[in-house]
C-alpha positions in Angstrom: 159.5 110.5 113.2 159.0 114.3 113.3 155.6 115.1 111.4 154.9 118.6 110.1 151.5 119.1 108.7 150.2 122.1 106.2 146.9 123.0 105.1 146.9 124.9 102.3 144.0 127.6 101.6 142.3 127.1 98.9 142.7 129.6 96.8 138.9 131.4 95.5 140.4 132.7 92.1 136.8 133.7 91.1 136.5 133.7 87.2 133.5 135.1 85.1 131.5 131.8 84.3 131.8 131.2 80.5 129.3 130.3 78.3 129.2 127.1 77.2 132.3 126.6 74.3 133.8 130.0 75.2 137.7 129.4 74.9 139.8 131.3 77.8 141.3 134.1 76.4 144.7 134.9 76.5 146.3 138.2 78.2 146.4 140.0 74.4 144.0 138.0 73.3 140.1 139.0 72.4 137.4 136.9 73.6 136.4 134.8 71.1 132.5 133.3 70.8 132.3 129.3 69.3 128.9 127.3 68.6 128.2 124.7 71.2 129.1 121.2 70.6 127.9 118.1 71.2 130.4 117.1 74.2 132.9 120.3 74.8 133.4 121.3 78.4 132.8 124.4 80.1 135.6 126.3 82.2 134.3 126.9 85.6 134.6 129.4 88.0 134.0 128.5 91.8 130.2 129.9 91.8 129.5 128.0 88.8 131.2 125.0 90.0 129.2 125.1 93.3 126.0 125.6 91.4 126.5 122.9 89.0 127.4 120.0 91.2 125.1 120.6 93.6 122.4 120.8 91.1 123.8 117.3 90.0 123.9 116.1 93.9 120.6 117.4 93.9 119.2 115.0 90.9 121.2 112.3 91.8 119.9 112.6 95.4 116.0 112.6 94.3 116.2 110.2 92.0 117.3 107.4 95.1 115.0 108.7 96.8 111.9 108.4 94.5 112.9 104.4 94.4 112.7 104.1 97.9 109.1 106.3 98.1 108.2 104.4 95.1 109.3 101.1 97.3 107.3 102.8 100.0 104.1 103.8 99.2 103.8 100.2 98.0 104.4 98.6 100.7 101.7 101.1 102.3 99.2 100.2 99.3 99.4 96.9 99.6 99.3 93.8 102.2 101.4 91.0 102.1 98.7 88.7 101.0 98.4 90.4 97.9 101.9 89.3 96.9 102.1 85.8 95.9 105.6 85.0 97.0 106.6 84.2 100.2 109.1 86.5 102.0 112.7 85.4 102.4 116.1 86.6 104.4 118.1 88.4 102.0 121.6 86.8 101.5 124.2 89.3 102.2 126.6 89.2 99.6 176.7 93.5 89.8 176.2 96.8 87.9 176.6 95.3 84.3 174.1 94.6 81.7 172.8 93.0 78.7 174.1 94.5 75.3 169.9 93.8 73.9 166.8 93.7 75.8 163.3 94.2 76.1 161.7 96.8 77.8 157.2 97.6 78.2 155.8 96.9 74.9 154.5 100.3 74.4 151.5 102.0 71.8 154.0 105.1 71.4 157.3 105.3 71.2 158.9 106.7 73.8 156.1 107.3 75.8 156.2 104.6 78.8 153.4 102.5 80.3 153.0 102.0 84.3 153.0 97.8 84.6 154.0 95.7 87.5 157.5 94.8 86.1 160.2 96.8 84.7 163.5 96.5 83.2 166.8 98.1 82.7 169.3 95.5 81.1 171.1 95.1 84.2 168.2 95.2 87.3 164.3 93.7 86.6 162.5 95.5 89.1 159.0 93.8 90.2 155.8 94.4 92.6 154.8 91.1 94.2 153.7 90.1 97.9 153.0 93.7 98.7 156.5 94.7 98.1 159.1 96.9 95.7 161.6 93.8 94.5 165.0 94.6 92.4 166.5 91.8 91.4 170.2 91.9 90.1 169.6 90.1 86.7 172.5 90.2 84.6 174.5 87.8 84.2 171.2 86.1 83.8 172.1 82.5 85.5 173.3 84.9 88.7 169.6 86.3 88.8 169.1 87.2 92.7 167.1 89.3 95.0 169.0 92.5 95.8 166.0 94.1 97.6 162.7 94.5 98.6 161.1 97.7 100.0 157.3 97.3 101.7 154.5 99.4 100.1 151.8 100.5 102.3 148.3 99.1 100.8 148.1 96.8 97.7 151.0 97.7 94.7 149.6 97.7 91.3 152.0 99.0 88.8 155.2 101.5 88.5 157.3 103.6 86.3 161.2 103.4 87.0 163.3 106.4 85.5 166.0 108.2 86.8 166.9 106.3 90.0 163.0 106.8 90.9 160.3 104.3 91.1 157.2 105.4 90.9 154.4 103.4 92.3 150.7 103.2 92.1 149.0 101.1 94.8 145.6 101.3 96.1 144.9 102.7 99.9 145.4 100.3 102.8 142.2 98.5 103.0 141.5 98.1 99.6 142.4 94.8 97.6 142.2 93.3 94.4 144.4 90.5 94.9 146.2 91.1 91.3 148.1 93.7 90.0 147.8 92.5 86.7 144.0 92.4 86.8 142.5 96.1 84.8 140.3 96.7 81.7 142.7 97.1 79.1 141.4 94.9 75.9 137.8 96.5 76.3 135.7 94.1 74.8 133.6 92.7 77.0 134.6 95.4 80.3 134.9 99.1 80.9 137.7 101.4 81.7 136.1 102.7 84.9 139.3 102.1 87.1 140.6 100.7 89.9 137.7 101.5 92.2 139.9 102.5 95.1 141.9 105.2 96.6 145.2 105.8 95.2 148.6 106.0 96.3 151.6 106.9 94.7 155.2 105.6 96.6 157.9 107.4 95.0 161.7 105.9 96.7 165.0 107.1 95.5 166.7 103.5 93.9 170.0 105.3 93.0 171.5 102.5 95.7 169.7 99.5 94.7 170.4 97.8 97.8 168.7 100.4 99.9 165.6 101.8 98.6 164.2 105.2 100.2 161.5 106.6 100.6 161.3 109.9 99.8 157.2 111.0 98.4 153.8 109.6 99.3 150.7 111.1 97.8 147.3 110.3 98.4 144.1 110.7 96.7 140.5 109.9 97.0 140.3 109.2 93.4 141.2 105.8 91.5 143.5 105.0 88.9 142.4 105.4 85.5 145.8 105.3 83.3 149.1 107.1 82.9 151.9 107.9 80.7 155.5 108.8 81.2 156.8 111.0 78.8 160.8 111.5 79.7 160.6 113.4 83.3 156.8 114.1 83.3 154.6 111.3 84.7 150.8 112.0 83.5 147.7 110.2 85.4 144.5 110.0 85.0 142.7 109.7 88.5 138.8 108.7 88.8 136.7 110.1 91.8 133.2 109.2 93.0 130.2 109.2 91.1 127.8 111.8 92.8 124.8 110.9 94.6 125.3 108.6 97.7 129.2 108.7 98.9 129.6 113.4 97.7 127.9 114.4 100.9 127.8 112.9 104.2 124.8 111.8 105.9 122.1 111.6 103.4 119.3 109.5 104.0 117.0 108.1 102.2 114.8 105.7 104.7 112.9 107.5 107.6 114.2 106.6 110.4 110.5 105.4 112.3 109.3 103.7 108.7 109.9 99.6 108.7 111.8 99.1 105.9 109.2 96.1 104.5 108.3 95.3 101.3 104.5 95.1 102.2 101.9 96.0 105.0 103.2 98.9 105.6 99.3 100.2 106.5 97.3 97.0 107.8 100.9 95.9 110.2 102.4 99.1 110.9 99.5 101.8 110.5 101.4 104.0 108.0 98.9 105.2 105.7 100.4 106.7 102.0 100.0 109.9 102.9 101.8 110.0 105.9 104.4 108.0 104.1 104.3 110.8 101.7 104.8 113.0 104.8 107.8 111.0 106.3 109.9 111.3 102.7 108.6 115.4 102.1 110.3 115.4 105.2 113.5 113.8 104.3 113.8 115.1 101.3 114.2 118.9 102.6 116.8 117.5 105.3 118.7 116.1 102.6 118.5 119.1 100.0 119.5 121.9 102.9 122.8 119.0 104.0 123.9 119.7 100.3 123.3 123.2 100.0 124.9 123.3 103.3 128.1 121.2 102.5 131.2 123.9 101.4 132.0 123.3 97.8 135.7 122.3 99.0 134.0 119.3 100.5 133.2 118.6 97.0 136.4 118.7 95.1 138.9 115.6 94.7 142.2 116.4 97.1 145.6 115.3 97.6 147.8 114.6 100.4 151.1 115.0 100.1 153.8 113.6 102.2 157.6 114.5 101.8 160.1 112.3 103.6 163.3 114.1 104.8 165.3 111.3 107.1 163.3 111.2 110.3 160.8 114.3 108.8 157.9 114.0 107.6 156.1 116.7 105.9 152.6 116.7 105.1 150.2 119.0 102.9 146.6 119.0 102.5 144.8 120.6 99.3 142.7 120.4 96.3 143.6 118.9 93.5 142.5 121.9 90.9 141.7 125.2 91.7 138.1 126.3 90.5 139.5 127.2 87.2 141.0 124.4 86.6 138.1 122.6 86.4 135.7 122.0 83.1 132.2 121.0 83.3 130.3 118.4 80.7 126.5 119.6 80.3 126.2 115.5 79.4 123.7 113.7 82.1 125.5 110.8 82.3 129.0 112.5 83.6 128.6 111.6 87.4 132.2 112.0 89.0 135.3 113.7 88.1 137.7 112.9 86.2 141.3 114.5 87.1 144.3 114.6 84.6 147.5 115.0 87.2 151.1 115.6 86.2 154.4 116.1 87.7 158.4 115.5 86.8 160.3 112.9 88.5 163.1 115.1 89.7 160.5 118.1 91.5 159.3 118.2 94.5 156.5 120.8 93.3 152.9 120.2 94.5 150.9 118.3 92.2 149.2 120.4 88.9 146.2 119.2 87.7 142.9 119.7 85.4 139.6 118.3 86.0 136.4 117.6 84.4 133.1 116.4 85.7 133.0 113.1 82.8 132.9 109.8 83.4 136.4 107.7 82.7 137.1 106.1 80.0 139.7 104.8 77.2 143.4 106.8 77.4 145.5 107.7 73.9 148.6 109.8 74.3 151.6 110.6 72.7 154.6 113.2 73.4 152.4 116.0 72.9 148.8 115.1 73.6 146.4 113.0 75.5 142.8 112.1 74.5 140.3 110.8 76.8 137.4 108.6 75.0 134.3 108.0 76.9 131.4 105.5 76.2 127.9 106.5 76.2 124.9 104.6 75.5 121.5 106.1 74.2 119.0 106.4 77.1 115.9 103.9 77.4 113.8 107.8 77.5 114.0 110.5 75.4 116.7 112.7 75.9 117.0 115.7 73.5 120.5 116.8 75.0 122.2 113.1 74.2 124.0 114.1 71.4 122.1 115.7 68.9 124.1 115.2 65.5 124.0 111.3 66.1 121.4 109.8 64.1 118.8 109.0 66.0 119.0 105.0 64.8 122.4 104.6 66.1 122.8 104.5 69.8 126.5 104.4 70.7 128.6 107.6 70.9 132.4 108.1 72.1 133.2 111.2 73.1 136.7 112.5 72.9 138.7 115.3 75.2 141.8 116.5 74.2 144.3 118.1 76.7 147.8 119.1 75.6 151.1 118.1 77.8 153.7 120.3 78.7 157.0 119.6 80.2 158.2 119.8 83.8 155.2 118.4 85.5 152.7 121.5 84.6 149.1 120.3 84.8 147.5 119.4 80.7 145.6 122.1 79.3 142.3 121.2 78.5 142.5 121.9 74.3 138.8 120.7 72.8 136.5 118.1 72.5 134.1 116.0 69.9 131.9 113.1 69.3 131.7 110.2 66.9 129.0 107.3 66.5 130.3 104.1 67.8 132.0 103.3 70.8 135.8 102.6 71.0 137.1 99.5 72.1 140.9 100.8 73.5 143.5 102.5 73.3 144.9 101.1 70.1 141.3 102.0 68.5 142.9 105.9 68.4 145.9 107.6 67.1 146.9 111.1 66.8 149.2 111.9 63.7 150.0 115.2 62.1 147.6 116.6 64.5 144.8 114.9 63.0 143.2 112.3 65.6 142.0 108.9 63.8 139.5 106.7 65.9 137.5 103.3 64.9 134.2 102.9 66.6 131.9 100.3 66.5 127.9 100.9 66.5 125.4 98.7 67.7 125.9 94.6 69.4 126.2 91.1 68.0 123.7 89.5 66.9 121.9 92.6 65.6 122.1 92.8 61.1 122.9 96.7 61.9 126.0 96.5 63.7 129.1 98.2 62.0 131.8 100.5 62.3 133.3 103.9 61.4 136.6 105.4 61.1 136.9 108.8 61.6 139.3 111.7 61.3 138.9 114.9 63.6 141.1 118.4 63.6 140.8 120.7 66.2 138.9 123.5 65.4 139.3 126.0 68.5 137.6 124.3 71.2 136.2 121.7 69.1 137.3 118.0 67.4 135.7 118.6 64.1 135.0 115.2 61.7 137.3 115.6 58.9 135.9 112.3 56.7 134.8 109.0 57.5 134.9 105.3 56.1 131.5 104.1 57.6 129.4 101.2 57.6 132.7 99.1 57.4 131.8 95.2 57.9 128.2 95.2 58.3 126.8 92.8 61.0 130.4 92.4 62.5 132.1 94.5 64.9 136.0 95.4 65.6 138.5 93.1 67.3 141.5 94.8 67.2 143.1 98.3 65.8 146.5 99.6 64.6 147.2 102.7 62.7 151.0 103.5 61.7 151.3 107.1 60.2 149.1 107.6 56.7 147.4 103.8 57.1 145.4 102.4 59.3 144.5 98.2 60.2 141.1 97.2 61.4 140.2 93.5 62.4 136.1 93.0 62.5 134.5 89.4 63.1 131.8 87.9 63.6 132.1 84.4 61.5 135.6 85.4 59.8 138.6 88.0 60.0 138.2 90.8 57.4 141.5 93.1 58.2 141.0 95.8 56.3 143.5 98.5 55.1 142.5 102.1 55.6 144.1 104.5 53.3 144.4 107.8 56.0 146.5 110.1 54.0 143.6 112.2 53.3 142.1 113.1 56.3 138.9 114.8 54.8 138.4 111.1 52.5 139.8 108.2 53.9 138.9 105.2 52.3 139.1 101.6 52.0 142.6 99.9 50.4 142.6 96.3 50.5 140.8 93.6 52.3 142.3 89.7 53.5 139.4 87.4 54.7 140.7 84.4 57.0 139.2 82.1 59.9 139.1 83.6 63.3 140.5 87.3 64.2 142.9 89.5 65.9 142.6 90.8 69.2 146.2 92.5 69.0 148.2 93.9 66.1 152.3 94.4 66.6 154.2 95.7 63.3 157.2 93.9 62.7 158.7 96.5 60.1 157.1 98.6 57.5 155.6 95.5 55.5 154.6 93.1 58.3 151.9 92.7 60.8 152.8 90.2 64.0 148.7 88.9 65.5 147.8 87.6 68.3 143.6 86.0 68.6 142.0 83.2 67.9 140.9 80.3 65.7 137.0 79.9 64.8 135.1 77.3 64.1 132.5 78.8 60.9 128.7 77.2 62.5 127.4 78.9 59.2 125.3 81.9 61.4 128.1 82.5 63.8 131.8 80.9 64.9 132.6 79.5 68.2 136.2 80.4 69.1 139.1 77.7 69.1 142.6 77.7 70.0 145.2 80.6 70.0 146.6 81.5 67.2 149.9 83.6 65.9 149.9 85.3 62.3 152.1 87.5 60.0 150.3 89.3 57.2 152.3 91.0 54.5 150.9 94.2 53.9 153.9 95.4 51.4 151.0 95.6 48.6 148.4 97.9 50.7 145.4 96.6 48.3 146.0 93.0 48.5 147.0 92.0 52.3 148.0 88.2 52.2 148.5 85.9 55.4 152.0 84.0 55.1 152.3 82.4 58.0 149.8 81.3 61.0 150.5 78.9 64.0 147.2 77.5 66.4 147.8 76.6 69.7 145.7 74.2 71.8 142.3 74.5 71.6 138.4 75.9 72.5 139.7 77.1 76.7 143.6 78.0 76.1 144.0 81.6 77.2 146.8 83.8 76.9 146.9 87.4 78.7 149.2 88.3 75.9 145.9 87.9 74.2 144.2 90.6 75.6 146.8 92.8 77.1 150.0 94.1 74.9 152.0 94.8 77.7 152.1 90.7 78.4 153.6 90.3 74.7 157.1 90.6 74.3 158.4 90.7 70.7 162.2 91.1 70.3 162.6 92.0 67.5 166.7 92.5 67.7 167.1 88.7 68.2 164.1 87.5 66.0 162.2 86.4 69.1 158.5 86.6 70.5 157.4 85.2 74.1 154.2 84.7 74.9 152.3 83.5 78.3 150.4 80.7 77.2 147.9 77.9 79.2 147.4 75.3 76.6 144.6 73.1 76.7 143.6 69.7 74.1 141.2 67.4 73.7 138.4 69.4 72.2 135.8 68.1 69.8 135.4 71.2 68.4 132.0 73.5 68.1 131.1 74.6 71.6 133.5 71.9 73.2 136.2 73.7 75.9 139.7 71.2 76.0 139.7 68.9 78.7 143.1 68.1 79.4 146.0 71.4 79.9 148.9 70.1 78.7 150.8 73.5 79.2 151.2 76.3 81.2 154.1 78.7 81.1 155.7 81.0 78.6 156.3 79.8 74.9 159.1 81.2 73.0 159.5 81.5 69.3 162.1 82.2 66.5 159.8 84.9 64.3 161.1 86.2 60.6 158.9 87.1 58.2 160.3 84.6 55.7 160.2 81.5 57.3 157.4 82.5 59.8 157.0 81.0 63.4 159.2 78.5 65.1 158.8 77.0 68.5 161.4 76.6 70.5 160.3 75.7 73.2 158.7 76.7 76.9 159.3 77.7 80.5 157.0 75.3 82.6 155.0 76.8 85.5 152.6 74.5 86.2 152.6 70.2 85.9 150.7 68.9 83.0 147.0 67.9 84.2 146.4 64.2 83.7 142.7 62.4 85.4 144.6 62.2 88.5 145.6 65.8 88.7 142.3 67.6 87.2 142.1 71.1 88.3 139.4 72.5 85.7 141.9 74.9 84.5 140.4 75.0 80.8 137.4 76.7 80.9 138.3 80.0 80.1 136.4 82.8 78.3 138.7 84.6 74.9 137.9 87.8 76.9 138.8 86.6 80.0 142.5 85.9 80.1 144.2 83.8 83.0 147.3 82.3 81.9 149.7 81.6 85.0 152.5 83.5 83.3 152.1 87.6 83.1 155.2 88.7 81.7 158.2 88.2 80.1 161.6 89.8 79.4 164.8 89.5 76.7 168.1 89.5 77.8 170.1 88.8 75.0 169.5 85.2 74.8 168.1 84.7 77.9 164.4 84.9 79.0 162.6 85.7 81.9 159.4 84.2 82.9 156.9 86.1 85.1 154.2 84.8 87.3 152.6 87.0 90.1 154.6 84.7 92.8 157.5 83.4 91.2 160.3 84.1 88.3 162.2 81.8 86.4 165.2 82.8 83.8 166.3 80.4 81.3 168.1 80.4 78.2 166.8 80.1 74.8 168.7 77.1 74.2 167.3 75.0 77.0 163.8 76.5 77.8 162.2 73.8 79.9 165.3 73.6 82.9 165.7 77.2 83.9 168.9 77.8 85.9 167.1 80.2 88.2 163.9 80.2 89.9 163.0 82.9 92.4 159.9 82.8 94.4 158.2 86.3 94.8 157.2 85.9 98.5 158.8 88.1 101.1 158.5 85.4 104.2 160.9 83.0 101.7 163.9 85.2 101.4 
């Protein structure tokens, strides 16, 4: 294959450096002066940006290397008598299709979500065994492999649009073993990432027998989330923290100094001031290898690769251009965070912005994105953390807001904010008549002071301003689950019961508190069902007077048609204490069709509890379960698709004790055709009908070596 390779200059547009808050004027436009918030971002120029990170490379750097002078001059202090433990050896550690269907259950309409399966009516297109599968699925009892196309590294998720798939995997080398496995409930894990190099695989499907390659990219960054908003694919990319992996070669051990915890004097003959010496020494080798290091060796790149037949054409070149890039005076932003766009029918480089923040949760509609980042107070005083948060509370999201634009321009960094609490996930925010809603939660179970906040922000020139609030909503419980639709706004909190309570948001600058419904257990996911109706997914709890152990799984509808007086009308528990359900605590593994009345969920199903504390012993179930769902005559099971033999004593495979955070059902995802369903593990798929659930017709196993 004939390679060309080009390496772009990078191009040194030098900018003024802006004061902190200063918004880029436009061509006609005067220069307009803001106030400082609390988490805005500063534009940079490439001077600045030099400065800045390597005054951050610079802390980062001394602060490692204090803890191992600090590790140091003990070890020179003292002999190994003087410690009173006993030194061990470290452990190293056909082209028709269905007339109705499902497609990704999607927060926004219209605007797509990257998963690992995909479906148009006629093709279900899948990553499995380290390949691109489409499978001709329609008729449904014909369901057969059509083709598989290898992707180099480990496939996570993909976007297919337009006779193009669209695939992010992680860099040869790197392996999680499940491309279903990423933060997305956020209770109980951060949204930090893949934690890998990224690739994107885009191949030209428009003959689905013969997929082609036609675009590689390549980042040193990780996937952090994505949209797809018609032609324009938006990604959020995660690069290193700063400190030990942003410049080659420091070091933070001298070279001729044992590396013991003790004895360092009486053993070795190293005395504290000449260990002193050794890490003055070190310390000015490492600061002039940073000051040394171009600030292009400090920026996130991309390769690009463009297939032609046998050419190949490769580009080499920063991701953003100095401008492009915004700068958080917050001391816990480590790393870059990179917002990268481009259409599906261009073969323009990459456009992207970047800030130096950490990651964190992803909200976006047609028109804008929001990034939500976690902080936490820190153990010492630090004047700079936020300064309108009261000093009691010590959880604070803040927000970025970028605008999108159409055909694959790079997101134009708009403003930014802060509210007490942290978020929880994406459904937590919601951006409506330009007026960004966002439940927090301050504080942690089992401390009296935790509770939450709703608030509304408008962008104010290169601020998110607080409109109004509803705060200290269910004191001493915190949020389970979010979902605002247009003026109103439904927030789950537990800690013994459910409170869902109905936020009036039609006036941003006082929202306030509608109606209330108090039942056992709570929410983890919210799905409307039409303008009256809630769908839940969570679990059962078992009241222990103080607190509630979880139970079972449990489905709800809750009529909200009178806003003030919420009622449940209809709730179904499944198994008990250890069933899990990633439906539970991911949206995209819960399919609700609502053209045929019909909601699938995965489900592992374990009995035998005694209650309390007590996990099931026995799982009696795992698969997908499929239900006939109307809001008058509630849930009805009709059955399931078995992936797994019952256990009985004979069979035990300890596949019940599972964590309500941590779901692991066998079944991932599921599709609707018509009346047909398909039933998604990571190495298999079975399609059955509706009518005769537990002896699917077709059962395809996801493993290249079988075809």
């Amino acid at each position: 294959m004939k390679q060309t390779r080009i390496i772009h200059p990078f191009i040194l547009a030098v900018m003024a450096a802006q004061p902190l808050s200063c918004v880029i004027p436009g061509p006609d436009e005067p220069p307009v002066e803001e106030e400082p918030g609390d988490a805005d971002l500063t534009p940079g120029s490439c001077e600045d940006l030099d400065a800045k990170l390597k005054a951050r490379l610079i802390e980062a750097m001394e602060t490692n290397l204090q803890y191992k002078r600090d590790k140091a001059v003990d070890a020179a202090t003292y002999s190994c008598e003087d410690w009173w433990w006993e030194e061990e050896e470290e452990e190293e550690e056909e082209e028709e299709e269905a007339s109705e269907y499902t497609t990704t259950n999607t927060q926004v309409e219209d605007v797509d979500e990257a998963d690992f399966v995909k479906n148009d009516g006629g093709y279900v297109y899948l990553l499995a065994d380290g390949n691109f599968w489409i499978l001709d699925a329609w008729p449904a009892d014909e369901t057969h492999t059509l083709s598989t196309f290898e992707i180099k590294g480990e496939p996570k998720r993909m976007y297919v649009h337009e006779d193009k798939a669209i695939i992010y995997s992680l860099i040869d080398g790197y392996w999680s073993n499940n491309p279903a496995s990423n933060c997305t409930y956020g209770y109980g894990c951060d949204f930090t990432g893949d934690g890998a190099p990224m690739r994107i695989t885009i191949l030209d499907i428009s003959d689905r027998e013969n997929p082609v390659l036609t675009r590689e990219l390549e980042f040193d960054g990780a996937y952090l989330n994505s949209r797809r908003v018609g032609m324009d694919i938006h990604t959020a990319i995660v690069f290193s923290e700063f400190g030990l992996n942003a410049v080659d070669d420091l070091d933070y051990w001298p070279d001729d100094l044992p590396n013991v915890w003790c004895g360092l004097e009486d053993e070795y003959g190293y005395s504290v001031a000449e260990v002193h010496a050794l890490f003055d020494e070190l310390h000015a080798q490492n600061l002039e290898k940073i000051e040394n290091t171009p600030i292009l060796d400090l920026l996130p790149k991309v390769v690009d690769k463009r297939y032609d037949g046998d050419e190949v054409t490769v580009s080499e070149a920063p991701l953003s251009e100095c401008e492009d890039f915004y700068i958080s005076e917050l001391s816990d932003a480590e790393g870059f965070l990179s917002l990268m766009s481009f259409a599906i029918d261009e073969v323009d480089p990459m456009a992207a912005t970047t800030m130096l923040s950490q990651p964190g949760a992803m909200y976006a509609d047609a028109d804008s994105l929001y990034i939500a980042v976690r902080h936490r107070r820190p153990y010492t005083d630090d004047p700079d953390w936020f300064p309108d948060i009261d000093p009691e509370i010590d959880d604070a999201t803040s927000l970025h807001k970028f605008k999108l634009k159409k055909g694959g321009k790079k997101p134009k960094y708009q403003a930014s904010g802060v509210v007490k609490g942290r978020v929880l996930n994406q459904f937590s925010m919601d951006e409506y008549d330009e007026v960004l809603r966002i439940a927090t939660t301050s504080g942690f179970l089992p401390s009296p002071d935790v509770h939450s906040t709703i608030s509304a922000l408008e962008q104010d020139g290169s601020q998110l301003v607080v409109l109004g609030q509803v705060d200290n909503l269910a004191p001493t419980e915190d949020i389970r689950s979010v979902r605002f639709r247009d003026e109103i706004g439904y927030v789950v909190t537990f800690k013994k019961t459910d409170p869902l309570f109905v936020i009036d948001l039609a006036d941003p600058n006082a929202p306030e508190v509608l109606g209330e419904l108090k039942i056992p257990g709570f929410s983890t996911y919210m799905h409307p069902m039409d303008e009256d109706h809630l769908l839940t997914m969570g679990y059962d709890a078992d009241d222990m007077d103080s607190f509630a152990y979880f139970q079972g799984l449990q489905l709800q509808i809750i009529d909200n048609t009178d806003l003030e007086n919420p009622t449940l009308t209809h709730k179904e528990i499944i198994g008990t204490r250890g069933s899990t359900s990633d439906a539970a605590t991911n949206h995209l593994a819960f399919t609700y069709f609502k053209a045929r009345d019909l909601l699938a969920v995965p489900m592992t199903i374990c009995e035998e509890s005694n209650g309390g504390g007590d996990y099931g012993d026995i799982m009696t179930f795992s698969g997908l379960l499929v239900y006939q769902v109307t809001t008058e005559d509630g849930f009805k099971l009709l059955g399931g698709v078995p992936h797994d033999e019952p256990e009985t004593l004979d069979n035990y495979t300890n596949k019940c004790n599972n964590w309500w955070t941590k779901s692991n059902s066998r079944v991932k995802r599921s599709i609707f055709m018509e009346d047909w369903v398909y039933s998604i593990a990571l190495e298999r798929i079975k399609v059955a009908n509706i009518s005769d659930l537990e002896n699917p017709p077709v059962d395809i196993k996801l493993v290249v070596d079988d075809e």
